[in-house]
C-alpha positions, 0 to 999 in steps of 0.5 A: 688882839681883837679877832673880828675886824671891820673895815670900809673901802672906797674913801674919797669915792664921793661925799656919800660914801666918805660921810657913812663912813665918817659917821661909823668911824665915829661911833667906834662901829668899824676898825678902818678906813681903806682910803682911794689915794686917786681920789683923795682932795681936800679931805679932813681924814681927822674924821676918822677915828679909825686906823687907815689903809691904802685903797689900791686902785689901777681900774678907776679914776687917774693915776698918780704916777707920770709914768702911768699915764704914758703907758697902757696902764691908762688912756689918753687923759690917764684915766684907768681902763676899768678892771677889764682893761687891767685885765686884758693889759696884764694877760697880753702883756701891754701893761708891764710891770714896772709901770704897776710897781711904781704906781703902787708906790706912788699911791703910797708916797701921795698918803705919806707926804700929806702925813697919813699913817697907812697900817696895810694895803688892800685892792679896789676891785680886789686887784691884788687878788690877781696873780700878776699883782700880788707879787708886785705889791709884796716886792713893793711894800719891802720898801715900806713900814707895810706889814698887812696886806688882805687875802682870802680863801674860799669863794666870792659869795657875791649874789649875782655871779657876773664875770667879774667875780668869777674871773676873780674867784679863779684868780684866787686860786692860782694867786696862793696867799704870801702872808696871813696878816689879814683875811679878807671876806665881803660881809653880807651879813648872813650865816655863810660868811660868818661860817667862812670866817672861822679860820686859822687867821688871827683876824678876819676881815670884814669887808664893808662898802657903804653909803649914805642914804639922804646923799644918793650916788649919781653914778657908780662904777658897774662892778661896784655895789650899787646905792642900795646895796651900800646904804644897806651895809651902812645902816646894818653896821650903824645898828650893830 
């Protein structure tokens, strides 16, 4: 079994994002592919050589679920609010959970009608590390062939600590791991995460975010890493 995985999120993001990681995919460089069921169109997922994931996402984009769109789960156009308004939504209780449990299964239903094969599930904006949505992700997936879902012990290392990750890196603590088929952790490519990864899991996770260079990105969400960041992790793979 191999020990190191390498993995790419955020598929269907846009065209820079799905051609590094089509390209890595095709040069036997990464292991999978977490795919945005939100933002999947008319992609030709044959391109990836690699096992695929559900990309959970509740923050970014619309949700696929009518049910969604009515609640305070989305805005009136049934976009999500950003991990901010997840947030706030689960802490005062406007966004109930119901609502998230048959969005997560209608993110899994759109892959399985279109015949995606989805080995495990990860969180766009590691939302499952949140302590509300862990379990309804794991109540979810009782009804699916889902085995794997991604976990993490430790800190984020992310450069600049903005509230993001430390709001996160709390969660992480209260939302204690109900299964280790996966260990997450962000792959900077330094010293410390490979200390980190030297763990009692069977696989460590190594989480890429990629782009490609000759297609810069116009916008990007601001929690998310941004162009050079990611033409960096792709071009640091792509030598590997």
């Amino acid at each position: 079994m191999k020990a190191e995985l390498y993995i790419c999120d955020d598929y269907a993001l846009d065209k820079s994002t799905d051609l590094a990681i089509e390209i890595l995919a095709s040069k036997g460089k990464i292991d999978g592919a977490s795919i945005l069921a939100t933002h999947l169109r008319d992609h030709d997922l044959k391109k990836l050589k690699c096992k695929l994931g559900l990309h959970l996402n509740l923050t970014e984009g619309k949700a696929l679920c009518p049910l969604s769109i009515k609640s305070k789960l989305t805005d009136k156009h049934g976009k999500f609010k950003g991990l901010s308004g997840l947030f706030f939504g689960l802490i005062t209780g406007s966004i109930k959970k119901e609502v998230i449990e048959k969005e997560i299964i209608a993110q899994i239903d759109f892959l399985k009608k279109r015949n995606i094969m989805i080995h495990y599930l990860d969180g766009h904006q590691h939302i499952q590390f949140l302590p509300w949505i862990k379990p309804l992700i794991l109540s979810s997936l009782e009804a699916t062939d889902l085995k794997s879902i991604r976990i993490r012990e430790g800190m984020f290392l992310y450069p600049t600590l903005n509230l993001k990750y430390f709001i996160l890196n709390c969660m992480s603590k209260i939302s204690k791991p109900m299964t280790a088929q996966l260990y997450g952790l962000v792959d900077y490519n330094n010293a410390e995460s490979h200390k980190i990864s030297k763990k009692k899991y069977s696989k460590t996770e190594f989480i890429l975010h990629v782009a490609h260079p000759k297609i810069p990105i116009q916008s990007l969400d601001q929690t998310s890493y941004n162009f050079n960041d990611r033409v960096k992790q792709f071009q640091r793979r792509l030598r590997a």
